[in-house]
C-alpha positions as CSV (number, residue, x, y, z in Angstrom):
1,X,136.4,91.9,89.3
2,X,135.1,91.6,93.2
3,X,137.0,88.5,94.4
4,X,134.8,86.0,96.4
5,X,135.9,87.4,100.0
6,X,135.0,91.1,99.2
7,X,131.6,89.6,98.0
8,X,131.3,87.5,100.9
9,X,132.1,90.7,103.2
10,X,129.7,92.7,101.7
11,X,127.2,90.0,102.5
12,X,126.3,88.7,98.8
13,X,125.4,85.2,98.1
14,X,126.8,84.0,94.7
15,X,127.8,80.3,94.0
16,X,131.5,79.2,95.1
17,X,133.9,80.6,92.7
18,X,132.1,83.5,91.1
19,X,133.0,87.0,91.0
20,X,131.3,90.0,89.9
21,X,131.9,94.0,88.5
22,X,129.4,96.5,87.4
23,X,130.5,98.9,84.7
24,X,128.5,101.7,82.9
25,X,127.1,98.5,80.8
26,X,125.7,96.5,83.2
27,X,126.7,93.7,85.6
28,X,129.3,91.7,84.7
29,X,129.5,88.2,86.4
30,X,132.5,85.7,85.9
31,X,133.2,82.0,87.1
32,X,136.5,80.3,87.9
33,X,137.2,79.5,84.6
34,X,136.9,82.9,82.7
35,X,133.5,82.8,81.0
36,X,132.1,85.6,81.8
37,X,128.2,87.3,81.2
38,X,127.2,90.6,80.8
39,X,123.6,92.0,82.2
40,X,123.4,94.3,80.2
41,X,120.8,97.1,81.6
42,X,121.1,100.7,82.9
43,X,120.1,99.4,86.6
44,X,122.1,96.2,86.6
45,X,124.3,97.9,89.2
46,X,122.2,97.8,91.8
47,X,121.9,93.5,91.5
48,X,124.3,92.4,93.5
49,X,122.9,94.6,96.6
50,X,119.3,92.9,95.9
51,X,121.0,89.7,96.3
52,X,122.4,90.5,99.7
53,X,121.8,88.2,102.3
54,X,120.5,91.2,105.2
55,X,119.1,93.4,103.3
56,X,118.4,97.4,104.3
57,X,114.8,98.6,104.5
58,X,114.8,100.3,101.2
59,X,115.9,96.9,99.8
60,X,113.4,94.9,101.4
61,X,111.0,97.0,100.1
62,X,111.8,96.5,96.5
63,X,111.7,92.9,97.4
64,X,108.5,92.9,98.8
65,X,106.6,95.7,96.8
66,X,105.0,93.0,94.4
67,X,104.2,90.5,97.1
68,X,102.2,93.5,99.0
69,X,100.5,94.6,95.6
70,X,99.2,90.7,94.8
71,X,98.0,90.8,98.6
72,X,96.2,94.1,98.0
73,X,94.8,92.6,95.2
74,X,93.7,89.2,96.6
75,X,92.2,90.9,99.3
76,X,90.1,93.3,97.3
77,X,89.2,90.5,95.0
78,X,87.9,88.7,98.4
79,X,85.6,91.8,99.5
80,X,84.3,91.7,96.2
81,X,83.1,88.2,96.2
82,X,82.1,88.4,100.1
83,X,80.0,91.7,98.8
84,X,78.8,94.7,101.5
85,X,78.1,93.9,105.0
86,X,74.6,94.9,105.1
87,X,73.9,93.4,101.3
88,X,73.1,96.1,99.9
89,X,75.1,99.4,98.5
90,X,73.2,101.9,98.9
91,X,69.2,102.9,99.1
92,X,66.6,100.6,98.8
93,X,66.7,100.7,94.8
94,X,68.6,98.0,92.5
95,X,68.3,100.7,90.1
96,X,70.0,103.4,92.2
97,X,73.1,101.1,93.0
98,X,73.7,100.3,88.8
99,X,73.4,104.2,88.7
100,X,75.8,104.8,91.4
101,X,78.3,102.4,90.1
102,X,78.2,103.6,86.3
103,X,78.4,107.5,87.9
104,X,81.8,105.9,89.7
105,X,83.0,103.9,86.8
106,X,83.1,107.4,84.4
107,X,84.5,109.3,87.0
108,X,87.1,107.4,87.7
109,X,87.6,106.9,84.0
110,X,87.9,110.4,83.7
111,X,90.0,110.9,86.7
112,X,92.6,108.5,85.1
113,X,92.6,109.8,81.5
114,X,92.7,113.3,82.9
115,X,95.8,111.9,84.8
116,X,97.0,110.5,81.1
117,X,97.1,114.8,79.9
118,X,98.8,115.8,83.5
119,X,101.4,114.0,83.4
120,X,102.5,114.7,79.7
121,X,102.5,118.4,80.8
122,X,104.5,118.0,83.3
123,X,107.3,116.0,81.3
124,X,106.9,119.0,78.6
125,X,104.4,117.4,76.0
126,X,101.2,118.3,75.2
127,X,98.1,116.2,74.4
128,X,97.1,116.5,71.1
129,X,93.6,115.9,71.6
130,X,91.0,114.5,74.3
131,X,87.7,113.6,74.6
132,X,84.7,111.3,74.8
133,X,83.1,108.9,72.2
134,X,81.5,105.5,72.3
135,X,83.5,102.2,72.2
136,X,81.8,98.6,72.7
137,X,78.5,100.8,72.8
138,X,79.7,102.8,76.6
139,X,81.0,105.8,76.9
140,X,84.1,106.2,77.0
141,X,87.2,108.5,77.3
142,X,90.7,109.1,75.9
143,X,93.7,111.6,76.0
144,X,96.0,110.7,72.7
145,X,99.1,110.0,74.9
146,X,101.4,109.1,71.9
147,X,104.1,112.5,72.5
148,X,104.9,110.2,75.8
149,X,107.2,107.4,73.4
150,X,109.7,110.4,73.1
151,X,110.7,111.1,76.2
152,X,113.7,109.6,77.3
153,X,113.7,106.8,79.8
154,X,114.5,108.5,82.8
Protein backbone atom coordinates (compact mmCIF):
# COMPACT_ATOMS: atom_id res chain seq x y z
CA UNK A 1 0.00 0.00 0.00
CA UNK A 2 1.10 3.93 -0.73
CA UNK A 3 1.06 5.50 2.73
CA UNK A 4 -0.63 8.88 2.94
CA UNK A 5 2.71 10.97 2.59
CA UNK A 6 3.84 9.21 -0.70
CA UNK A 7 0.22 10.00 -1.98
CA UNK A 8 0.36 13.37 -0.69
CA UNK A 9 3.88 13.85 -2.52
CA UNK A 10 2.76 12.62 -5.54
CA UNK A 11 0.05 15.28 -5.43
CA UNK A 12 -3.13 12.91 -4.97
CA UNK A 13 -6.14 13.97 -3.03
CA UNK A 14 -7.74 11.09 -1.06
CA UNK A 15 -9.65 11.53 2.29
CA UNK A 16 -7.37 11.57 5.56
CA UNK A 17 -6.26 8.05 6.33
CA UNK A 18 -6.56 6.28 3.03
CA UNK A 19 -4.04 4.57 1.16
CA UNK A 20 -3.95 3.03 -2.18
CA UNK A 21 -2.01 0.12 -4.60
CA UNK A 22 -2.64 -0.85 -8.05
CA UNK A 23 -2.03 -4.43 -8.95
CA UNK A 24 -2.60 -6.39 -12.34
CA UNK A 25 -6.36 -6.42 -10.94
CA UNK A 26 -7.18 -3.12 -10.46
CA UNK A 27 -6.91 -0.34 -7.81
CA UNK A 28 -6.93 -1.26 -4.62
CA UNK A 29 -7.96 1.37 -1.94
CA UNK A 30 -7.76 0.88 1.92
CA UNK A 31 -8.86 3.06 5.01
CA UNK A 32 -7.35 3.15 8.47
CA UNK A 33 -9.10 0.44 9.64
CA UNK A 34 -8.30 -2.40 7.06
CA UNK A 35 -11.37 -2.58 4.88
CA UNK A 36 -10.23 -2.46 1.81
CA UNK A 37 -12.03 -2.22 -2.12
CA UNK A 38 -10.94 -3.47 -5.17
CA UNK A 39 -11.64 -1.50 -8.74
CA UNK A 40 -11.49 -4.07 -10.48
CA UNK A 41 -10.72 -2.97 -14.26
CA UNK A 42 -7.76 -3.37 -16.72
CA UNK A 43 -7.29 0.72 -16.58
CA UNK A 44 -7.86 1.16 -12.88
CA UNK A 45 -4.11 1.92 -12.65
CA UNK A 46 -4.14 4.97 -14.08
CA UNK A 47 -6.96 6.40 -11.25
CA UNK A 48 -5.08 7.69 -8.79
CA UNK A 49 -3.05 9.98 -11.53
CA UNK A 50 -6.63 11.36 -12.73
CA UNK A 51 -7.21 12.33 -9.30
CA UNK A 52 -4.16 14.39 -8.99
CA UNK A 53 -4.48 17.74 -7.85
CA UNK A 54 -2.00 19.53 -10.97
CA UNK A 55 -2.65 17.55 -13.49
CA UNK A 56 -0.24 17.17 -16.84
CA UNK A 57 -1.69 18.08 -20.25
CA UNK A 58 -2.42 14.63 -21.37
CA UNK A 59 -4.50 14.37 -18.13
CA UNK A 60 -6.33 17.36 -18.46
CA UNK A 61 -7.29 16.39 -21.55
CA UNK A 62 -9.01 13.20 -20.55
CA UNK A 63 -10.63 15.33 -18.09
CA UNK A 64 -11.91 17.71 -20.36
CA UNK A 65 -12.53 15.59 -23.56
CA UNK A 66 -16.33 15.13 -22.66
CA UNK A 67 -16.89 18.71 -21.48
CA UNK A 68 -15.41 19.93 -25.15
CA UNK A 69 -17.63 17.17 -26.94
CA UNK A 70 -21.08 18.46 -25.07
CA UNK A 71 -19.79 22.10 -26.02
CA UNK A 72 -19.35 20.96 -29.68
CA UNK A 73 -22.54 19.64 -29.44
CA UNK A 74 -24.46 22.56 -27.85
CA UNK A 75 -23.07 24.72 -30.16
CA UNK A 76 -23.96 22.82 -33.31
CA UNK A 77 -27.44 22.30 -31.83
CA UNK A 78 -27.51 26.29 -31.53
CA UNK A 79 -26.54 26.90 -35.37
CA UNK A 80 -29.11 24.58 -36.09
CA UNK A 81 -31.95 26.40 -34.44
CA UNK A 82 -30.39 29.97 -35.39
CA UNK A 83 -30.52 28.35 -39.16
CA UNK A 84 -28.07 29.87 -42.24
CA UNK A 85 -27.17 33.51 -42.28
CA UNK A 86 -28.74 34.48 -45.44
CA UNK A 87 -32.00 31.96 -44.69
CA UNK A 88 -31.64 30.05 -47.17
CA UNK A 89 -29.28 26.89 -48.12
CA UNK A 90 -28.77 26.94 -51.27
CA UNK A 91 -30.62 28.22 -54.75
CA UNK A 92 -33.77 29.72 -54.87
CA UNK A 93 -35.67 26.21 -54.73
CA UNK A 94 -37.27 24.64 -51.39
CA UNK A 95 -37.17 21.65 -53.53
CA UNK A 96 -33.42 21.80 -54.32
CA UNK A 97 -32.36 22.31 -50.55
CA UNK A 98 -34.66 18.79 -49.47
CA UNK A 99 -32.64 17.36 -52.49
CA UNK A 100 -29.38 18.55 -51.37
CA UNK A 101 -29.89 17.42 -47.79
CA UNK A 102 -31.27 13.80 -48.64
CA UNK A 103 -28.02 13.57 -51.38
CA UNK A 104 -25.91 14.51 -47.93
CA UNK A 105 -27.79 12.40 -45.54
CA UNK A 106 -26.92 9.00 -47.85
CA UNK A 107 -23.60 9.90 -48.40
CA UNK A 108 -22.75 10.32 -45.27
CA UNK A 109 -24.63 7.19 -44.39
CA UNK A 110 -22.56 5.52 -46.69
CA UNK A 111 -19.39 7.10 -45.71
CA UNK A 112 -20.01 5.77 -42.11
CA UNK A 113 -21.10 2.20 -42.93
CA UNK A 114 -18.24 2.03 -45.45
CA UNK A 115 -16.22 3.05 -42.34
CA UNK A 116 -18.12 0.03 -40.38
CA UNK A 117 -16.19 -2.71 -43.39
CA UNK A 118 -12.74 -0.56 -43.06
CA UNK A 119 -12.20 -0.91 -39.92
CA UNK A 120 -13.03 -4.77 -39.58
CA UNK A 121 -10.33 -5.20 -42.27
CA UNK A 122 -7.93 -3.65 -40.70
CA UNK A 123 -8.42 -5.61 -37.21
CA UNK A 124 -8.32 -8.86 -39.59
CA UNK A 125 -12.24 -9.62 -40.11
CA UNK A 126 -14.08 -9.52 -42.92
CA UNK A 127 -17.68 -8.23 -43.57
CA UNK A 128 -19.81 -10.85 -44.35
CA UNK A 129 -22.15 -8.92 -46.34
CA UNK A 130 -23.16 -5.15 -47.18
CA UNK A 131 -25.62 -3.41 -48.86
CA UNK A 132 -28.72 -1.25 -49.31
CA UNK A 133 -32.41 -2.06 -48.59
CA UNK A 134 -35.41 -0.03 -47.26
CA UNK A 135 -36.06 0.38 -43.45
CA UNK A 136 -38.99 2.77 -42.16
CA UNK A 137 -39.72 3.22 -45.92
CA UNK A 138 -35.83 5.33 -46.70
CA UNK A 139 -33.13 3.91 -48.02
CA UNK A 140 -30.81 2.76 -46.12
CA UNK A 141 -27.48 1.01 -45.63
CA UNK A 142 -25.60 -1.62 -43.58
CA UNK A 143 -22.27 -3.60 -43.32
CA UNK A 144 -23.13 -6.88 -40.98
CA UNK A 145 -20.35 -5.83 -38.37
CA UNK A 146 -21.03 -8.85 -36.07
CA UNK A 147 -17.03 -10.66 -36.64
CA UNK A 148 -16.16 -7.23 -34.61
CA UNK A 149 -17.52 -9.03 -30.87
CA UNK A 150 -14.45 -11.32 -31.27
CA UNK A 151 -11.81 -9.24 -31.19
CA UNK A 152 -10.22 -8.79 -28.08
CA UNK A 153 -10.50 -5.66 -26.10
CA UNK A 154 -7.49 -4.04 -26.91
Amino acid sequence: MVSEPATAAAGLRFAPGVIHRTSKRGLVIANRHGETVLFEHPRAAGLPTLLAVTPTPDQLAVRLGPCLLLLVVAAGAGCLVAGPPGGQLSGASPATQVLLLLVLGLATSLIHEFAHAVVLVHYGRTPRYAGFGLYWGAVSFYVDSTPALTLPRR
